[in-house]
C-alpha positions in Angstrom: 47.3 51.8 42.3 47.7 50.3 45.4 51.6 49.9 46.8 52.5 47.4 49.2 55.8 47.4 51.0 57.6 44.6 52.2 58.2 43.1 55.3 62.0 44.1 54.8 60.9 47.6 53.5 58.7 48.2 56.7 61.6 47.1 58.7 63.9 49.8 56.9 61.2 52.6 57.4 61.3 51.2 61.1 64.9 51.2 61.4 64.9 55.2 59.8 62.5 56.1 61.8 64.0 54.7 65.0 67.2 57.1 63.7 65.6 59.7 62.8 63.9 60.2 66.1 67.0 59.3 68.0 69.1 62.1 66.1 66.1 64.2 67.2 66.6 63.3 70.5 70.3 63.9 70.3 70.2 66.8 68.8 67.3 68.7 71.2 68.0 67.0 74.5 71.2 65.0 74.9 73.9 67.5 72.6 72.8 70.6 74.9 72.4 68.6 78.0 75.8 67.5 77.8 77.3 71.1 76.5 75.6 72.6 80.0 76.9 69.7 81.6 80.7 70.2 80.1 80.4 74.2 81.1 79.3 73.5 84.4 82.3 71.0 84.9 84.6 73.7 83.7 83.3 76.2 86.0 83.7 73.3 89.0 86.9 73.0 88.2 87.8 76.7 88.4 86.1 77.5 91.3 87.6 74.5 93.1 91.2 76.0 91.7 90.2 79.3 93.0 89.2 77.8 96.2 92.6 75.4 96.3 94.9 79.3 96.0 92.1 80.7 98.7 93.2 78.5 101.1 96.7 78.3 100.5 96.4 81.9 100.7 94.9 81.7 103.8 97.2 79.7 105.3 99.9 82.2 104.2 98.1 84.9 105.7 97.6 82.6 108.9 101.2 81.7 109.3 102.1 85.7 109.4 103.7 86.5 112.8 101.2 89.4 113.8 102.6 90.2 117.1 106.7 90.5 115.1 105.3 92.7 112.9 103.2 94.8 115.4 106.8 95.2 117.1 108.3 96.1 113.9 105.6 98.4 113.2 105.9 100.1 116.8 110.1 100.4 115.8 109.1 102.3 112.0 106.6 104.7 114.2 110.0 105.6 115.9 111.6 105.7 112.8 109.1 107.9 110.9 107.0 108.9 113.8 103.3 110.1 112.6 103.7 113.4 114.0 106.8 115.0 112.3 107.9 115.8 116.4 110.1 118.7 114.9 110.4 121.1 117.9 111.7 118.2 120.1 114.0 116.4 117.8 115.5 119.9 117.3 115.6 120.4 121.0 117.3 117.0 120.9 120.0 118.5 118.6 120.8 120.9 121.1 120.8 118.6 124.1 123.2 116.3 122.5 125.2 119.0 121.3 125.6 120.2 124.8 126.3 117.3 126.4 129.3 117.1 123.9 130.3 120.3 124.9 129.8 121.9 121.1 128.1 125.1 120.3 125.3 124.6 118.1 124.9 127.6 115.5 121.8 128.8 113.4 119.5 126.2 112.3 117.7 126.6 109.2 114.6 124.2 108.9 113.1 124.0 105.6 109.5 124.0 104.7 107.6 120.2 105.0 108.4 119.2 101.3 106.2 115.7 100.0 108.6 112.5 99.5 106.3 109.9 98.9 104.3 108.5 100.7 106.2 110.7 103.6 106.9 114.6 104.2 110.8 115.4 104.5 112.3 118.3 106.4 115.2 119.8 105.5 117.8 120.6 108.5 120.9 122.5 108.1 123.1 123.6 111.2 126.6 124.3 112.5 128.7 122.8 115.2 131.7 124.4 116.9 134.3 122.3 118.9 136.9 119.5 119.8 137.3 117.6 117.0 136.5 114.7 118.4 133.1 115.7 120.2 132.4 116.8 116.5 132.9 113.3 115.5 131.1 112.0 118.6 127.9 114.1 117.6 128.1 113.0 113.9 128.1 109.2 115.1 125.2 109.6 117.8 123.4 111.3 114.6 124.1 108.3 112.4 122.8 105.5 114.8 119.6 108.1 116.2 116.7 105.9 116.5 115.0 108.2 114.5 115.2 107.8 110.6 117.2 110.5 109.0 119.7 111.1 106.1 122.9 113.2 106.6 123.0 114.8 103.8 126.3 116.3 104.0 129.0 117.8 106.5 131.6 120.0 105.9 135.0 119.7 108.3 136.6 123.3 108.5 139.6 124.0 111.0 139.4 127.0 113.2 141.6 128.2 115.8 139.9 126.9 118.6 139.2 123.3 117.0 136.8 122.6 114.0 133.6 123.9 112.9 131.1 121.4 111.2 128.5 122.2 108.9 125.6 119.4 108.9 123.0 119.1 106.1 120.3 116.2 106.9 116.6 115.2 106.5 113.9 113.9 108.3 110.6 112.3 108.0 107.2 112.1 109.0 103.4 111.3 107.8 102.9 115.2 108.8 104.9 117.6 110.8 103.7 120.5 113.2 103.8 123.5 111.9 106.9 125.0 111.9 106.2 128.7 112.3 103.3 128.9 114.7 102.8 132.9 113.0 101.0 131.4 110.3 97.9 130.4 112.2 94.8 132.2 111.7 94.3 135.7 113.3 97.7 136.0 114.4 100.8 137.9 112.9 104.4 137.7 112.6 105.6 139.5 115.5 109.5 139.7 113.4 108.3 141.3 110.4 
C-alpha cells in the first residue's frame, strides 16, 4: 500500500522541517554564540569600569604635590629622626638647661621600648632653679622641633627657688645604643 501525500501535506513536512532545522541551528550555533557574546560584553564593561577608576585614580595620584610632601617628610625626619640621636638630644638638655642657668640633675634613660611602628625612650630628669628659667625650660621643651611627650613635671619649692622633676618620651625608627658596655668583647668597667 502505496501512500501519497498531498501537495499541502508536503508543504507541512516542508514547513517542519524548515523548523526543525532552524531550532537546530538555534540551539547549536546562535543560543551559545550569543551567551559568549553576552559574557564577553559583561566582561567589556568591567574592564572598561576598572579602567574608568584606573584613571581617575591616576589622576588622583598625579595631582599629589610630591615636592609638599617631600618637605613634610624632611620636617617628620626631624620630628622622629631615623637614628634615635639620644646622646645629642640629651646633650641638648643640658645645653638648654645651662643657658637658662638651671642645674640639670641625674638623668635616668630607659631602655628602647617598641611603640608601633616607632621605639620610645623614656627620659626622666631634675631641674634646679629660678622659677621662671624652670618655666622657660619647660616651654623651649614643649615647642622642641623634635617630637616628644612630657609626660609629667613635678613643681617643688626649695629654698633657693624650685626644683622640677620632668618625665618625657621620645621617638625614633631605632636608637643608638644606649650603654656602649654591651658591645661584644667589652665589659662594664662600673660593675
Amino acid at each position: 500500500m502505496k501512500t501519497k501525500l498531498t501537495t499541502q501535506q508536503k508543504w507541512i513536512l516542508a514547513i517542519i522541517g524548515v523548523i526543525l532545522v532552524n531550532v537546530a541551528v538555534w540551539m547549536y550555533g546562535l543560543s551559545p554564540a550569543i551567551g559568549k557574546v553576552e559574557a564577553a560584553r559583561e566582561a567589556l564593561s568591567r574592564r572598561e569600569e576598572e579602567a574608568r577608576r584606573l584613571q581617575q585614580r591616576l589622576e588622583q595620584l598625579n595631582a599629589i604635590d610630591t615636592e609638599a610632601l617631600e618637605e613634610q617628610m624632611a620636617q617628620y625626619d626631624v620630628q622622629i629622626p631615623q637614628q634615635g640621636l639620644l646622646r645629642e638630644f640629651i646633650t641638648e638638655l643640658e645645653a638648654m638647661a645651662a643657658s637658662r642657668r638651671l642645674e640639670l640633675g641625674r638623668i635616668n634613660i630607659s631602655e628602647p621600648s617598641p611603640r608601633n611602628p616607632y621605639l620610645a625612650v623614656f627620659i626622666t630628669f631634675s631641674l634646679k632653679g629660678n622659677y621662671f628659667n624652670v618655666m622657660d625650660y619647660i616651654i623651649a621643651l614643649e615647642n622642641h622641633p623634635r617630637l616628644l611627650f612630657i609626660d609629667t613635671f613635678r613643681l617643688s619649692r626649695q629654698q633657693s627657688g624650685v626644683e622640677c622633676s620632668i618625665d618625657l618620651v621620645i621617638y625614633a625608627e631605632d636608637f643608638d645604643p644606649i650603654t656602649p658596655h654591651d658591645a661584644p668583647g667589652r665589659a662594664n668597667p662600673f660593675e
